[in-house]
PyMOL commands that place a pseudoatom at each C-alpha (Angstrom):
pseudoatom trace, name=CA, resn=UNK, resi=1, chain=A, elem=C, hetatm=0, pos=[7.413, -18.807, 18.387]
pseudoatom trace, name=CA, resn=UNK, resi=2, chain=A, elem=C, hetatm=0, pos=[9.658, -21.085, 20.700]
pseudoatom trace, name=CA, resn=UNK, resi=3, chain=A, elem=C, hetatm=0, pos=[13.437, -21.165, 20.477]
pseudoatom trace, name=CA, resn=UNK, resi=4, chain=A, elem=C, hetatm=0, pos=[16.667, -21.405, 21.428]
pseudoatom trace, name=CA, resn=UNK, resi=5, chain=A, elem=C, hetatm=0, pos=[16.867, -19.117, 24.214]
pseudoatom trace, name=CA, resn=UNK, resi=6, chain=A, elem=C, hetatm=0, pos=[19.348, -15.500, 22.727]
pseudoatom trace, name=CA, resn=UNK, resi=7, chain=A, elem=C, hetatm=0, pos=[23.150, -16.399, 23.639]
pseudoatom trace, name=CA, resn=UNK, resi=8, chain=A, elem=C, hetatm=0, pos=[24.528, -14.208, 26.484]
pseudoatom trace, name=CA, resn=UNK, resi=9, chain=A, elem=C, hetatm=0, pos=[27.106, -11.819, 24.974]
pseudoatom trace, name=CA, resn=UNK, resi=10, chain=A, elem=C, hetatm=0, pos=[30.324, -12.145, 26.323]
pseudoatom trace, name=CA, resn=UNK, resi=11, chain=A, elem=C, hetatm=0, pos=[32.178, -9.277, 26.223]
pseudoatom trace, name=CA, resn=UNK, resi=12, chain=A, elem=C, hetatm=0, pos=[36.054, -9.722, 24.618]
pseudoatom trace, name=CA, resn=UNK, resi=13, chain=A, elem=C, hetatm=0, pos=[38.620, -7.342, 25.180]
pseudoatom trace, name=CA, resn=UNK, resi=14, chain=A, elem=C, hetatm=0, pos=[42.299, -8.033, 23.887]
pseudoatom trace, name=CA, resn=UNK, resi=15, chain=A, elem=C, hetatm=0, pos=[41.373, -11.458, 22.852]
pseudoatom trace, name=CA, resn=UNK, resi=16, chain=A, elem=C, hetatm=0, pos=[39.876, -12.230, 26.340]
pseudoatom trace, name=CA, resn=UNK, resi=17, chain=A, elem=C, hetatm=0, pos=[36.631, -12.661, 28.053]
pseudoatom trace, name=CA, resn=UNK, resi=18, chain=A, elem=C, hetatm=0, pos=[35.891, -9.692, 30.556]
pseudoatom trace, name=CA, resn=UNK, resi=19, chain=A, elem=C, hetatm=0, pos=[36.255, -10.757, 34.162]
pseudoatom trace, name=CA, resn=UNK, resi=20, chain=A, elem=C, hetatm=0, pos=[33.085, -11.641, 35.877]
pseudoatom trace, name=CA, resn=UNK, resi=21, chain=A, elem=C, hetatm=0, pos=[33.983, -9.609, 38.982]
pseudoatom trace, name=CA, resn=UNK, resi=22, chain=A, elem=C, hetatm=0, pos=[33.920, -6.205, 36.545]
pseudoatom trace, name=CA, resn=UNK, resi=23, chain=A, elem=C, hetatm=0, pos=[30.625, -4.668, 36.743]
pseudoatom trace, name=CA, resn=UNK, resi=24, chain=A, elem=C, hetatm=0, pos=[29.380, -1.065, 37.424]
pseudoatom trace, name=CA, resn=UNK, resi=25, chain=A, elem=C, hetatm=0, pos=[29.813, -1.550, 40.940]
pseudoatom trace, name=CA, resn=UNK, resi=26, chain=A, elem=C, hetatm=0, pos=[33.141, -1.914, 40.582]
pseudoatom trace, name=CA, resn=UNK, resi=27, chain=A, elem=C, hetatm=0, pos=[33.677, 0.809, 38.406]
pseudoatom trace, name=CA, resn=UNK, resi=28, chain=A, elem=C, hetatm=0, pos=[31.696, 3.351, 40.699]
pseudoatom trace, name=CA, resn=UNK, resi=29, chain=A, elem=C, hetatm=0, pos=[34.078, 2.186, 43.898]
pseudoatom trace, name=CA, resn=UNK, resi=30, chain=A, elem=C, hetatm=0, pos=[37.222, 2.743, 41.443]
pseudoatom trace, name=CA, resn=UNK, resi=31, chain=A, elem=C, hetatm=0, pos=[35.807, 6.451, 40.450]
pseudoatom trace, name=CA, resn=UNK, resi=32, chain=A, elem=C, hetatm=0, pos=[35.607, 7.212, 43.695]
pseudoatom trace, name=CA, resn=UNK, resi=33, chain=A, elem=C, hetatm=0, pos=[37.911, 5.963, 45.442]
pseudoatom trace, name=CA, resn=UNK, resi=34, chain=A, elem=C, hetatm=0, pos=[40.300, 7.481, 42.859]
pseudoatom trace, name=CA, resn=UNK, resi=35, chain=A, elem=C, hetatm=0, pos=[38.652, 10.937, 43.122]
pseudoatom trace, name=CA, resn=UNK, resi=36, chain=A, elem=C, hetatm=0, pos=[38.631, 10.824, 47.025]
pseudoatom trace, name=CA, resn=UNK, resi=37, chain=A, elem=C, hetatm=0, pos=[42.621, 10.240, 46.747]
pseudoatom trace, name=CA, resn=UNK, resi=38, chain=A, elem=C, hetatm=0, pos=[43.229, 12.816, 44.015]
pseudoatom trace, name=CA, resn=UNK, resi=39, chain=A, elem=C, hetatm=0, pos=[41.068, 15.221, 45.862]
pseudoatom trace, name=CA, resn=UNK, resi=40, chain=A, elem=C, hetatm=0, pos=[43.408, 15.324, 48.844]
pseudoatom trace, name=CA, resn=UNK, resi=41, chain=A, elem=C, hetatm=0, pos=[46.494, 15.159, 46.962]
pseudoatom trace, name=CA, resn=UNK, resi=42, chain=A, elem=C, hetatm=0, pos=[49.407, 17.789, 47.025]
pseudoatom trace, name=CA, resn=UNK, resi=43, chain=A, elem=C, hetatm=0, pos=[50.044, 18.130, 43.556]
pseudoatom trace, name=CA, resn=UNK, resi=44, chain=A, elem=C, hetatm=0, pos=[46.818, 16.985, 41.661]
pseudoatom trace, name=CA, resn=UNK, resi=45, chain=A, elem=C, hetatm=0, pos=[44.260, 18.574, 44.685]
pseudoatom trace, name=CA, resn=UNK, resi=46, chain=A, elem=C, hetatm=0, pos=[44.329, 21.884, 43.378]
pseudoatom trace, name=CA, resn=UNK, resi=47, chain=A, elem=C, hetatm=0, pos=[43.992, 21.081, 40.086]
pseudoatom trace, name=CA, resn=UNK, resi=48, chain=A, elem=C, hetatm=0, pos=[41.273, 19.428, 40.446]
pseudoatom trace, name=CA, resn=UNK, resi=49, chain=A, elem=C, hetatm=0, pos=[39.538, 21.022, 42.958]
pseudoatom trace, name=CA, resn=UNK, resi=50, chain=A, elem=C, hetatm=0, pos=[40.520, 24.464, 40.822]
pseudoatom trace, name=CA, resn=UNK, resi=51, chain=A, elem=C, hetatm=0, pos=[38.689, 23.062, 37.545]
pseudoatom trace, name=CA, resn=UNK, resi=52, chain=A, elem=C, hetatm=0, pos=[35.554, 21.294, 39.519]
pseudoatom trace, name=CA, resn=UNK, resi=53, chain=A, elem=C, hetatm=0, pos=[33.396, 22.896, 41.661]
pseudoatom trace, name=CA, resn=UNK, resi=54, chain=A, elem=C, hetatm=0, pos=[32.593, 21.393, 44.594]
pseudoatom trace, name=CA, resn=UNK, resi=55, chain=A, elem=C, hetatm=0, pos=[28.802, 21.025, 43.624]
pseudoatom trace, name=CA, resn=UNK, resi=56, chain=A, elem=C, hetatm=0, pos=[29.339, 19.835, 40.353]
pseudoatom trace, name=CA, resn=UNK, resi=57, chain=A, elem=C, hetatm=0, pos=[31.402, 16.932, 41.750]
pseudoatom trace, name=CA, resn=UNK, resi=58, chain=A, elem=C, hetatm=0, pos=[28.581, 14.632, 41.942]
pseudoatom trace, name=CA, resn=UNK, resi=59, chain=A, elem=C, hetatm=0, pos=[28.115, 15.081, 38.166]
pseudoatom trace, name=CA, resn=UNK, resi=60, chain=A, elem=C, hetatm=0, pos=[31.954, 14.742, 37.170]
pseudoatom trace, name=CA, resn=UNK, resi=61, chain=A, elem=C, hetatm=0, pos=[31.840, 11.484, 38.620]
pseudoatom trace, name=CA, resn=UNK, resi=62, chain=A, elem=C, hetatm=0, pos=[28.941, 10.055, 37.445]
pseudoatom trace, name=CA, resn=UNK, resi=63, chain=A, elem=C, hetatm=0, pos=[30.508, 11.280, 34.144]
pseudoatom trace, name=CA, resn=UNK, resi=64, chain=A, elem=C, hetatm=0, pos=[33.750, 9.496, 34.735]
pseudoatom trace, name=CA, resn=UNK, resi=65, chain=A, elem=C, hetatm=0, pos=[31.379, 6.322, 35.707]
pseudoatom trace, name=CA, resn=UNK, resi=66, chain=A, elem=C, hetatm=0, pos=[30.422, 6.535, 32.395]
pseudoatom trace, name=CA, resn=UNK, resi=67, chain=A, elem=C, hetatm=0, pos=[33.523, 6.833, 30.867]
pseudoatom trace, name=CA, resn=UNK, resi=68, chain=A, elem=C, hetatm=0, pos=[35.120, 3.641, 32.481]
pseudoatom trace, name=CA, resn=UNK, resi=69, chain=A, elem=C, hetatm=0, pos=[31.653, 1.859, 31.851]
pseudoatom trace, name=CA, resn=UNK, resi=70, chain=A, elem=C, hetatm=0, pos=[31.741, 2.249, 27.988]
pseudoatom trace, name=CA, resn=UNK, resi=71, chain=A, elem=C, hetatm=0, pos=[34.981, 2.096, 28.041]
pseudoatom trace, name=CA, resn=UNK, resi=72, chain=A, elem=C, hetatm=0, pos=[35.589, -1.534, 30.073]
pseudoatom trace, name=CA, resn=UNK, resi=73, chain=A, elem=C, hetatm=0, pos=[32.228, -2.611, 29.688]
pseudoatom trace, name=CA, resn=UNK, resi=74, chain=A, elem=C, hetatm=0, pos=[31.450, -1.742, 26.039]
pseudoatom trace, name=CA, resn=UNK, resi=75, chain=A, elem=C, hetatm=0, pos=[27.989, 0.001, 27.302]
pseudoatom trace, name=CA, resn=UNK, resi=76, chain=A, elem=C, hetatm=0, pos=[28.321, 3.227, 25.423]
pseudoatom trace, name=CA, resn=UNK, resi=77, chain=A, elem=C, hetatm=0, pos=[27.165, 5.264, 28.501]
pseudoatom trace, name=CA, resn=UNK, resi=78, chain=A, elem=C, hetatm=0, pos=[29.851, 8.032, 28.093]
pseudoatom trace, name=CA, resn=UNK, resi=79, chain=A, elem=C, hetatm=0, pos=[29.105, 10.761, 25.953]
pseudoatom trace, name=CA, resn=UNK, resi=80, chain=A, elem=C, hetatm=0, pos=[31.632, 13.173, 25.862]
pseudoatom trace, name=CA, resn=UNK, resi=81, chain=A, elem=C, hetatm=0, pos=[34.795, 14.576, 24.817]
pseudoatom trace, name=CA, resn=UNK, resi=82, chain=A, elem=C, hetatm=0, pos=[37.730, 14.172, 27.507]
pseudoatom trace, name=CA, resn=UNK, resi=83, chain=A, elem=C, hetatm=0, pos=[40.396, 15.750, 25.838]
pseudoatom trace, name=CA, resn=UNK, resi=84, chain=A, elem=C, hetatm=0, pos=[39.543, 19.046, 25.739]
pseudoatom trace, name=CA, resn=UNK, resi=85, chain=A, elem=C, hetatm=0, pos=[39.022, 20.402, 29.928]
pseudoatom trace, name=CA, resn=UNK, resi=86, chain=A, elem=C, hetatm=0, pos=[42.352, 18.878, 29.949]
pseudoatom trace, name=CA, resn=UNK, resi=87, chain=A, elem=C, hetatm=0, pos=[43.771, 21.162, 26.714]
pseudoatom trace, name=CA, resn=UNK, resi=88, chain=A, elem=C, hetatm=0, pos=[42.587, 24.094, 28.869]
pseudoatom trace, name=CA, resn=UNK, resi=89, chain=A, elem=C, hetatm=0, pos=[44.939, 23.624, 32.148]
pseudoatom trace, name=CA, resn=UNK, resi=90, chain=A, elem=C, hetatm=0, pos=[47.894, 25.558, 31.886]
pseudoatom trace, name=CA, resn=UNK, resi=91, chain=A, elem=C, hetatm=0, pos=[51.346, 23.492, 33.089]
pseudoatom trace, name=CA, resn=UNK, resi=92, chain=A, elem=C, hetatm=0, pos=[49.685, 20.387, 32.707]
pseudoatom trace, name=CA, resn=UNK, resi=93, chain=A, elem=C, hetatm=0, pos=[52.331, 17.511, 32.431]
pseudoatom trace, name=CA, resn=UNK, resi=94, chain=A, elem=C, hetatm=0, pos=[54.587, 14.174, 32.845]
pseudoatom trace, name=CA, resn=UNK, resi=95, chain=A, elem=C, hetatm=0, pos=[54.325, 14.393, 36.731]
pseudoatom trace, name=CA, resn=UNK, resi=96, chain=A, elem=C, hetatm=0, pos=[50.742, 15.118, 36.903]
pseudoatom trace, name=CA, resn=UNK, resi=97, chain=A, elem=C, hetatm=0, pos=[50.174, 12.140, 34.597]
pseudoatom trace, name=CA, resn=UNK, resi=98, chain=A, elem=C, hetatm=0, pos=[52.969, 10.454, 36.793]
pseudoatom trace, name=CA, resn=UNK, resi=99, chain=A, elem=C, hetatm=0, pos=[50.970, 11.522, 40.078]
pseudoatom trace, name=CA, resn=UNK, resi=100, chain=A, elem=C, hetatm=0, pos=[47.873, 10.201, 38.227]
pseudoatom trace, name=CA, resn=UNK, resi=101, chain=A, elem=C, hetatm=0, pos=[48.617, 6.909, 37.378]
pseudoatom trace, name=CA, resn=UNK, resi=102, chain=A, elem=C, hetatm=0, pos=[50.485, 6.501, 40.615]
pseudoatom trace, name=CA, resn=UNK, resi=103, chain=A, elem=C, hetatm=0, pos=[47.297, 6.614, 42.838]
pseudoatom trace, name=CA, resn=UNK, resi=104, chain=A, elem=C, hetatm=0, pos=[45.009, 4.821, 40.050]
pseudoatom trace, name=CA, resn=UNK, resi=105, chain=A, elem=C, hetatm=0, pos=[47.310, 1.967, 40.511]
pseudoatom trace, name=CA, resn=UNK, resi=106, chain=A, elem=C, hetatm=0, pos=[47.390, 2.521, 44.648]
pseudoatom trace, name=CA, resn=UNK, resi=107, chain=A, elem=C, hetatm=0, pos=[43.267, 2.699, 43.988]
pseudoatom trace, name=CA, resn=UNK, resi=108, chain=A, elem=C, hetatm=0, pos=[42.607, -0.626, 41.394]
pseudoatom trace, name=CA, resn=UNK, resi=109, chain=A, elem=C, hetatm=0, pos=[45.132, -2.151, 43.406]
pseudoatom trace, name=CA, resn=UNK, resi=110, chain=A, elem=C, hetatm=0, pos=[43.212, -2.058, 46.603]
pseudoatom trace, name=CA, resn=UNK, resi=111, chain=A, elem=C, hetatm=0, pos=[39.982, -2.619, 45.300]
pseudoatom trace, name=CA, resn=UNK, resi=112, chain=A, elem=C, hetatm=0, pos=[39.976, -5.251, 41.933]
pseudoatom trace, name=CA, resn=UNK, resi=113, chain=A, elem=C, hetatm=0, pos=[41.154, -7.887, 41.383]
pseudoatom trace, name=CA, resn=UNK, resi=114, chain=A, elem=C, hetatm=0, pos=[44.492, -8.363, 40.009]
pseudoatom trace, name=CA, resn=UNK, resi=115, chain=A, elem=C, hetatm=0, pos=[43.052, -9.612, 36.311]
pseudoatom trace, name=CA, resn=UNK, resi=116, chain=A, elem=C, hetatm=0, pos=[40.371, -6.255, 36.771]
pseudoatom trace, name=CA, resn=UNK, resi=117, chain=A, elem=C, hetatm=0, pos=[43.178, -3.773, 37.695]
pseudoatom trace, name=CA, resn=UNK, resi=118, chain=A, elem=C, hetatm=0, pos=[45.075, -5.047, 34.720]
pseudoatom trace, name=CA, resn=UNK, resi=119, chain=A, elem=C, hetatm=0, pos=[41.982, -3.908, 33.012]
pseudoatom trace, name=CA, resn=UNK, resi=120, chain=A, elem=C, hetatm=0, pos=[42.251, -0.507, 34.389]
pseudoatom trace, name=CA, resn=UNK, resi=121, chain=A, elem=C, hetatm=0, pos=[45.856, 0.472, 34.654]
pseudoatom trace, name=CA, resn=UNK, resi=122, chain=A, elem=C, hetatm=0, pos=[45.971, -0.952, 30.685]
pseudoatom trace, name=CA, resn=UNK, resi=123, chain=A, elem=C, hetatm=0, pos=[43.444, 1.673, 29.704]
pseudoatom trace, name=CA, resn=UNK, resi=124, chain=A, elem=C, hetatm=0, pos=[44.690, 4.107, 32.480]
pseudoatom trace, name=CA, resn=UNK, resi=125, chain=A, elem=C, hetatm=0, pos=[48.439, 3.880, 30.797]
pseudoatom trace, name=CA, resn=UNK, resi=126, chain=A, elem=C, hetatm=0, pos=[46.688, 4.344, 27.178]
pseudoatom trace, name=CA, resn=UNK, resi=127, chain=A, elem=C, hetatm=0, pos=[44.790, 7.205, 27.884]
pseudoatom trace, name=CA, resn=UNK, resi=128, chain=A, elem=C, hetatm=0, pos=[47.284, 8.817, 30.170]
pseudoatom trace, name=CA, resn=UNK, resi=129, chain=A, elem=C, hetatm=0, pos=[49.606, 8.372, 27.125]
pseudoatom trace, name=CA, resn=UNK, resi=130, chain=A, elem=C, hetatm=0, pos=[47.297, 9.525, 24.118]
pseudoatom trace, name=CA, resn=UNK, resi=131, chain=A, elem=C, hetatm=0, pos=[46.359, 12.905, 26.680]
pseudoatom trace, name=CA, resn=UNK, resi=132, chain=A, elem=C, hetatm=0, pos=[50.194, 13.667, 26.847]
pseudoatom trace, name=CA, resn=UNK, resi=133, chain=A, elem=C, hetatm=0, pos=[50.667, 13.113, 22.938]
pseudoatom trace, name=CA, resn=UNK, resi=134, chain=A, elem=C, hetatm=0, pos=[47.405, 15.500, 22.270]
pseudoatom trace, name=CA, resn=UNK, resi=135, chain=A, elem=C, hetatm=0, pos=[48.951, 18.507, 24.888]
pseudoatom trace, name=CA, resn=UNK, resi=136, chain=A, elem=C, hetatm=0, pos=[52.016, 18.292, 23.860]
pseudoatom trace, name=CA, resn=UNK, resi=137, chain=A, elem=C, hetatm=0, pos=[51.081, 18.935, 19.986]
pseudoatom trace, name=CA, resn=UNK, resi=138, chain=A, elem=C, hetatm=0, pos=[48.424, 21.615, 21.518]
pseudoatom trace, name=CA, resn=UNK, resi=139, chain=A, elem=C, hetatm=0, pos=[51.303, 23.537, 22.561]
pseudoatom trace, name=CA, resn=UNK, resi=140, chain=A, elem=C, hetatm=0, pos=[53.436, 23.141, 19.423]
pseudoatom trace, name=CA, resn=UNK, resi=141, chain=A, elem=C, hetatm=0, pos=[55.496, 20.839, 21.236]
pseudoatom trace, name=CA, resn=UNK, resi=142, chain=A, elem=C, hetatm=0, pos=[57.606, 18.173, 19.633]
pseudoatom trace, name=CA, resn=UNK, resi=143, chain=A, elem=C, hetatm=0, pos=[55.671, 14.645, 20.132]
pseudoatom trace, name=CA, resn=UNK, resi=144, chain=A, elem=C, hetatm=0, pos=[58.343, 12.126, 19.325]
pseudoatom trace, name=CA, resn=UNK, resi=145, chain=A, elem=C, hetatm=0, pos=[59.832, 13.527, 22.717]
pseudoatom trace, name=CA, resn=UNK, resi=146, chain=A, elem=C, hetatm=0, pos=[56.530, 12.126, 24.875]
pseudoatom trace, name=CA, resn=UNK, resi=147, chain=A, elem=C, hetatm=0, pos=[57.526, 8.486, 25.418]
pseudoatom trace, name=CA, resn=UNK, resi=148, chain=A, elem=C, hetatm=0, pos=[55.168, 6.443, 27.492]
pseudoatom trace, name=CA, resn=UNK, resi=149, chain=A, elem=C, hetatm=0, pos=[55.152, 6.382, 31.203]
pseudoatom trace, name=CA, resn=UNK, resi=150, chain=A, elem=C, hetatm=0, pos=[55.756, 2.659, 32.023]
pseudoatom trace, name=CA, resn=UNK, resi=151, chain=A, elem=C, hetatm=0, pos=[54.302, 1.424, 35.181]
pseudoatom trace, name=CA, resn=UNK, resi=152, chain=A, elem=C, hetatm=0, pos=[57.362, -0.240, 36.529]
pseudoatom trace, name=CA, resn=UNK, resi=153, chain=A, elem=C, hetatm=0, pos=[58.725, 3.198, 36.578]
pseudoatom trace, name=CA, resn=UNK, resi=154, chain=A, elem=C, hetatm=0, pos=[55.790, 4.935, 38.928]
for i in range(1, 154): cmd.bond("trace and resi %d" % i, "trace and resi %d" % (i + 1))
show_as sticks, trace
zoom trace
């Protein structure tokens, strides 16, 4: 039977039509770019490079591929639970997240386009945000004290 060919699905976040330019290409050279930075870092290095195995990197970033995929790109690739590898690191707080956000900006920054890092850094700030809220009420912490990290103030 001949028809109308199927509509292409645009993809709406926020009330707006992803950017073009944001595909999985992009999101792989984010990952790891990112990961190459935090690898090397002072402060988030040893973390990092404490809680990930150096042969199991390959599969922690495909798995963070994922994650950015379904969560920018609506495909549903990620399956997985973030929250809890980060409920297991003792210490883990505002300047890690800080430190985090810092080079994801430094990373989006140098390689998207400003419309696609806005993207990013607006999921990057959420998560960072919701992962703080979640530790601190791990710990029996008081949660009205975690206010969000702003990105004028990284």
């Amino acid at each position: 039977m001949k028809g109308r060919p199927a509509p292409q699905r645009t993809i709406v976040v926020d009330g707006k039509p992803l950017p073009e330019a944001l595909d999985e290409a992009m999101i792989a050279a984010v990952v790891h770019g990112f990961y190459d930075e935090i690898r090397k870092d002072d402060l988030l290095g040893p973390i990092f490079n404490g809680a990930i195995a150096p042969q199991d990197w390959p599969h922690h970033l495909g798995k963070m591929c994922a994650f950015w995929s379904a969560t920018l790109l609506r495909t549903g690739r990620y399956e997985g639970r973030p929250l809890p590898p980060h409920l297991a690191l003792p210490g883990l707080g505002e300047e890690h997240f800080r430190r985090w956000l810092t080079l994801f900006r430094a990373t989006v920054h140098a390689l998207c386009p400003p419309e696609v890092a806005a993207l990013f850094m607006d999921r990057a700030m959420r998560v960072a945000h919701s992962f703080r809220l979640a530790i601190a009420f791990n710990r029996g912490e008081d949660t009205v004290q975690v206010t969000p990290i702003l990105q004028e103030t990284l």
